[in-house]
MIDOTI-103669 format. One record per atom (N, C-alpha, C): residue number from 1; atom name; x, y, z. Coordinates in pm, 1 decimal, padded with zeros to 6 digits. Layout:
<atoms>
     k    a          u          v          w
   NUM   CA          X          Y          Z
...
</atoms>
This chain:
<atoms>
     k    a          u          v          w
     1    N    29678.1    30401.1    04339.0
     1   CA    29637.6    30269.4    04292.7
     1    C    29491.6    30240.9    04332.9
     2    N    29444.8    30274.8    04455.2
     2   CA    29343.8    30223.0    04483.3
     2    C    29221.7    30336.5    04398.2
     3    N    29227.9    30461.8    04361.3
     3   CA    29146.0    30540.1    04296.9
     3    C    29163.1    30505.6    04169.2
     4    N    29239.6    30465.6    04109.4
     4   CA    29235.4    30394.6    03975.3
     4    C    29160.2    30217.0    03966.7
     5    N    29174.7    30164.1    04077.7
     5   CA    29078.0    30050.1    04094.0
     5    C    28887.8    30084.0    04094.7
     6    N    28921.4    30199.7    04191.3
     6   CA    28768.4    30197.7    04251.2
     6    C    28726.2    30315.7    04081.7
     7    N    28809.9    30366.6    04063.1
     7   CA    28717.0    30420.3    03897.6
     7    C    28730.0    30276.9    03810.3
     8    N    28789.5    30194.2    03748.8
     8   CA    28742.4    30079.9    03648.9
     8    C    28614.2    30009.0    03757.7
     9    N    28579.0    30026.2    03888.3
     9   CA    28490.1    29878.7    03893.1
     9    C    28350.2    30036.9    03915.7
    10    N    28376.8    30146.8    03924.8
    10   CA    28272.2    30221.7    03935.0
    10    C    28176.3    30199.3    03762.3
    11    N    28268.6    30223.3    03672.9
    11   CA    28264.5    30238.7    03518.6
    11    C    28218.2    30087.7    03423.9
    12    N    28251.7    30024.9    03530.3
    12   CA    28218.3    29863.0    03528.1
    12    C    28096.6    29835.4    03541.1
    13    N    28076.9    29877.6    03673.8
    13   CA    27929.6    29858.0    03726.1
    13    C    27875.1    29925.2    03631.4
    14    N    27856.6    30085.9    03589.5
    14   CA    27768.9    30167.8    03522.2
    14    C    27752.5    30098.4    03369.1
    15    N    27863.6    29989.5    03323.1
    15   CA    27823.8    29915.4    03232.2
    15    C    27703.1    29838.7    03218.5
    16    N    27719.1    29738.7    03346.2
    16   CA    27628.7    29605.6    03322.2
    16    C    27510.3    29655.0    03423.7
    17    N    27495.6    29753.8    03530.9
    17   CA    27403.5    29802.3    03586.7
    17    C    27304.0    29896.5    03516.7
    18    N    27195.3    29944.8    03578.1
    18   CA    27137.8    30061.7    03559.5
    18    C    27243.4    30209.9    03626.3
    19    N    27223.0    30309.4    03605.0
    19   CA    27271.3    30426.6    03692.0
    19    C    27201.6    30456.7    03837.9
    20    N    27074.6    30440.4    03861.6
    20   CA    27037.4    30431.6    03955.2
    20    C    27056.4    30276.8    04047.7
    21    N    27081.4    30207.2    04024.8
    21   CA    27115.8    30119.8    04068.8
    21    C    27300.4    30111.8    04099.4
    22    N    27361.7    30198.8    04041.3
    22   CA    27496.6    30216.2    04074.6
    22    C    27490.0    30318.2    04161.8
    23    N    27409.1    30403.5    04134.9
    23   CA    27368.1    30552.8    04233.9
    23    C    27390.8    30495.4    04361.7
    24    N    27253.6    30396.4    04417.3
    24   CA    27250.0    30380.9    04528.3
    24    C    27408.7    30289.3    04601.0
    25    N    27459.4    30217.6    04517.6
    25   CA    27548.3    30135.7    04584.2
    25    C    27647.8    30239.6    04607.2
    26    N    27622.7    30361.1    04561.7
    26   CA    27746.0    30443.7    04575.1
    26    C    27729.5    30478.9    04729.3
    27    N    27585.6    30489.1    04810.3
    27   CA    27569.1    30492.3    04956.8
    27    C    27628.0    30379.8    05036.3
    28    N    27690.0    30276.2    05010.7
    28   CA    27795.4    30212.6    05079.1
    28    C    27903.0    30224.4    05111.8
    29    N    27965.8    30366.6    05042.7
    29   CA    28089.1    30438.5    05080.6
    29    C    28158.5    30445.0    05242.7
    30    N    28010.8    30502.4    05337.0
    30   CA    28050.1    30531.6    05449.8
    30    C    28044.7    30374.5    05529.4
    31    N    27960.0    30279.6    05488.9
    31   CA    27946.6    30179.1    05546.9
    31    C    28102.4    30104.1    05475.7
    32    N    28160.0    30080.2    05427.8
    32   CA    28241.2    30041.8    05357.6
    32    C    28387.5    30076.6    05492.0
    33    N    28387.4    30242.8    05470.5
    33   CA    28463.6    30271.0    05608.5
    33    C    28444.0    30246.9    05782.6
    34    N    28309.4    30256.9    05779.1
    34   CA    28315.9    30198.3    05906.9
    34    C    28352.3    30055.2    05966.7
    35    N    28296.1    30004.2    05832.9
    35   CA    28362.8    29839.9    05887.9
    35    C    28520.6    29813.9    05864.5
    36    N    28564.2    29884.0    05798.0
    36   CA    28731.6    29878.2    05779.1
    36    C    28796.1    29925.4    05904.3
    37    N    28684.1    30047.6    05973.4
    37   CA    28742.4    30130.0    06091.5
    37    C    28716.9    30010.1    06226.2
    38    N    28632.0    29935.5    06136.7
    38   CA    28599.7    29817.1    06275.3
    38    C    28743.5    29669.1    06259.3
    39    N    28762.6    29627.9    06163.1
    39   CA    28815.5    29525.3    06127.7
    39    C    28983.6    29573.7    06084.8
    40    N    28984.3    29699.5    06072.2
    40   CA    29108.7    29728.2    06078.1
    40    C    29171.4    29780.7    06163.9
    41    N    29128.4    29883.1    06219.0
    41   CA    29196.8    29971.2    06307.7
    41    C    29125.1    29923.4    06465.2
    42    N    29056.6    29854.9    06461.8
    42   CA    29000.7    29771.9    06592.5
    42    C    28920.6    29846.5    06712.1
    43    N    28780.6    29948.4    06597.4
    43   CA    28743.2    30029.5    06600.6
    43    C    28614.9    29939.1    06728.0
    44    N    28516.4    30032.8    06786.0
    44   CA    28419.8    29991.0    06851.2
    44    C    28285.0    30056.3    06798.2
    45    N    28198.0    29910.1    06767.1
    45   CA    28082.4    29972.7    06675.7
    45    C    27950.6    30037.0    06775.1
    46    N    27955.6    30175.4    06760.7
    46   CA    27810.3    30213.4    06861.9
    46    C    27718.2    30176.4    06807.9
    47    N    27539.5    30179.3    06890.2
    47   CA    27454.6    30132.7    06843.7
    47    C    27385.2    30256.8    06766.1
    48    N    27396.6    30356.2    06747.1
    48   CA    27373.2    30440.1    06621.0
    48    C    27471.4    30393.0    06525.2
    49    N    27592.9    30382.5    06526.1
    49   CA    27651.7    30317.8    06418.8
    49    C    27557.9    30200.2    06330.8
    50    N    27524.9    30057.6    06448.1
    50   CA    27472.6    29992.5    06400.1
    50    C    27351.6    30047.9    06362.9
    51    N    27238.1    30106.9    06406.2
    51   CA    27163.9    30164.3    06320.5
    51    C    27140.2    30234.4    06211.9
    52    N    27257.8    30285.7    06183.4
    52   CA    27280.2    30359.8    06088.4
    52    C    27325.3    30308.3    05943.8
    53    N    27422.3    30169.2    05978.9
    53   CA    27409.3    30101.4    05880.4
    53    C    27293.0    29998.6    05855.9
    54    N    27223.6    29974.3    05947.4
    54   CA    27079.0    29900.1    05922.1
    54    C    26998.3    30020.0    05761.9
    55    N    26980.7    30159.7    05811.7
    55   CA    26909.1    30176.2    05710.8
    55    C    27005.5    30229.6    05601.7
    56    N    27111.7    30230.4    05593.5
    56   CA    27172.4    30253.4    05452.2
    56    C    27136.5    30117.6    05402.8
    57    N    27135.0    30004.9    05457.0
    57   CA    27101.1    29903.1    05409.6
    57    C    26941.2    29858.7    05351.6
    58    N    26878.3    29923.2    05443.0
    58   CA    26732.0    29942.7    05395.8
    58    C    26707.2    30034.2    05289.5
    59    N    26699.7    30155.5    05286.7
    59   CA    26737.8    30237.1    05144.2
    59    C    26778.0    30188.9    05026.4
    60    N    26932.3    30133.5    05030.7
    60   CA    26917.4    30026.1    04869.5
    60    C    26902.6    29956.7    04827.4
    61    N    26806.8    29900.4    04941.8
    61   CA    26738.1    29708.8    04908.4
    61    C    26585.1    29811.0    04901.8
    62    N    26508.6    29886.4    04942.7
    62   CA    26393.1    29961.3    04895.6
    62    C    26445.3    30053.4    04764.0
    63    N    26540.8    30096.0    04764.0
    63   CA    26580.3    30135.4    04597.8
    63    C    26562.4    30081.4    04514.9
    64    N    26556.6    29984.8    04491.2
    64   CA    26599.8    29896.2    04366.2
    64    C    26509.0    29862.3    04338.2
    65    N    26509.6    29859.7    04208.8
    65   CA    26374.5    29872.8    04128.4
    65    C    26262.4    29766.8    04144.3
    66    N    26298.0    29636.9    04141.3
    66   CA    26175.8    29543.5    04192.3
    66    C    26135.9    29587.0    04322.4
    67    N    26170.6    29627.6    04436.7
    67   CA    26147.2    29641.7    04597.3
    67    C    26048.0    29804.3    04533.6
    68    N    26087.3    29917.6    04487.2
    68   CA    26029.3    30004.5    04469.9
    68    C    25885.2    29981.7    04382.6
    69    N    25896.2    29874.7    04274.1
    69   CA    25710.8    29868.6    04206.2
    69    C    25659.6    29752.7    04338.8
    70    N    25705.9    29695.1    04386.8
    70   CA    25674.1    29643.0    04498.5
    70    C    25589.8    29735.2    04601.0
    71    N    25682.5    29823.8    04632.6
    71   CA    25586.1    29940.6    04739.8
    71    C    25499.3    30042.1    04678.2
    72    N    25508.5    30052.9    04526.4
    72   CA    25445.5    30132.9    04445.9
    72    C    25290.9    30017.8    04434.7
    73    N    25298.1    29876.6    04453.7
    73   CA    25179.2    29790.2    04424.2
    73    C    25141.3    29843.0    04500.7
    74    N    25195.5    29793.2    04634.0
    74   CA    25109.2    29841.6    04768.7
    74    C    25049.4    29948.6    04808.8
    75    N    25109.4    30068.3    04770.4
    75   CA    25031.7    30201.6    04808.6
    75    C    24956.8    30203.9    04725.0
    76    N    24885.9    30147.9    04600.9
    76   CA    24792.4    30169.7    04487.6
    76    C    24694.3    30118.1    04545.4
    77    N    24699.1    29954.3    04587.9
    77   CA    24622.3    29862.1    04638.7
    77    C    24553.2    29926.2    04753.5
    78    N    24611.1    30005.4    04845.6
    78   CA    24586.1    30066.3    04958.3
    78    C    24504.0    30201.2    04905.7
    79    N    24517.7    30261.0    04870.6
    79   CA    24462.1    30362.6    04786.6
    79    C    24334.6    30336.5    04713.3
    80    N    24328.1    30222.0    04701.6
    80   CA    24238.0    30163.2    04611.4
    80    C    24106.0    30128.2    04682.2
    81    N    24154.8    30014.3    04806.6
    81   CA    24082.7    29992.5    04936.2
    81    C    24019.1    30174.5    04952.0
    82    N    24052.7    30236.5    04993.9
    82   CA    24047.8    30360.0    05063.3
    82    C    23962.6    30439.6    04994.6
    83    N    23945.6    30432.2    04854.4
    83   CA    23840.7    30489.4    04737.8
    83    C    23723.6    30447.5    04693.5
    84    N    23758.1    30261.8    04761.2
    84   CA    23601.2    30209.1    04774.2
    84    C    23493.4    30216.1    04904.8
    85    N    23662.5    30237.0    05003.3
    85   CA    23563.1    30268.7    05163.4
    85    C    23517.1    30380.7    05161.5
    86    N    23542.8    30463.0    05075.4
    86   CA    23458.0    30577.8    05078.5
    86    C    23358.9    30633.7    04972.8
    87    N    23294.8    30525.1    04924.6
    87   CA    23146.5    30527.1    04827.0
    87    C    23076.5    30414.7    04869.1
    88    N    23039.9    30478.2    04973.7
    88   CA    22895.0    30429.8    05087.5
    88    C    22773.9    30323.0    04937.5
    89    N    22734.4    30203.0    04972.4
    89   CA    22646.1    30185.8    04920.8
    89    C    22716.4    30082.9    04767.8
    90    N    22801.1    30124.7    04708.1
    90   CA    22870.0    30030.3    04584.3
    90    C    22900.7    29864.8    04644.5
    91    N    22874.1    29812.0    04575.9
    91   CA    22919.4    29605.3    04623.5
    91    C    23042.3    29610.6    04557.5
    92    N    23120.4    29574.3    04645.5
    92   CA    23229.5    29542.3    04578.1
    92    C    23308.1    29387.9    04580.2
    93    N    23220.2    29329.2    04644.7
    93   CA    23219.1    29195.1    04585.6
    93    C    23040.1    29115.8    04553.6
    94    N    23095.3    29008.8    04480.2
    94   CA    22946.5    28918.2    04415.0
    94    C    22878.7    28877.5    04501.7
    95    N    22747.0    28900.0    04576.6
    95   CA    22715.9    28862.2    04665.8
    95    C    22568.3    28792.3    04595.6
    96    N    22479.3    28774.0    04725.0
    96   CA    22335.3    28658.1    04671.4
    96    C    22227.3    28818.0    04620.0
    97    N    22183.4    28780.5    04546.1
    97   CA    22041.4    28903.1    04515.0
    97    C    22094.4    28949.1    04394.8
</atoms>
């Protein structure tokens, strides 16, 4: 029963989602069990545990497509800075003269 649930809401999602955006939620699998192993079986959470779900959590909130042209602005912008600091002599802003 429950593998016949978790295929309609997998097939669900891949409906109204992107695939990469179902991709990544598919990395909640293990976080999914650990907190069941916490709230069910009255498990004890280590602090690599908790770290560990910190960055599965970071990973598909930086996955997702607005957060990714987000860090794609930034490394351009940065890149950009970095191509003008290095042509000695160009103004790169309006100054007097």
């Amino acid at each position: 029963m429950a593998t016949a649930l978790a295929f309609a809401a997998w097939f669900t999602g891949l409906r109204h989602l992107s695939a990469g955006t179902v991709g990544l939620i598919g990395l909640l699998n293990p976080v999914t069990g650990v907190l069941l192993g916490t709230v069910v079986a009255d498990e004890t959470l280590a602090p690599q545990q908790v770290c560990g779900l910190v960055l599965v959590f970071l990973g598909i909130l930086l996955g997702q497509p607005v957060a990714a042209r987000v860090v794609a602005r930034l490394r351009a912008a940065r890149a950009g800075r970095a191509a003008r600091a290095a042509r000695p002599g160009e103004r790169t802003s309006p100054g007097p003269g």
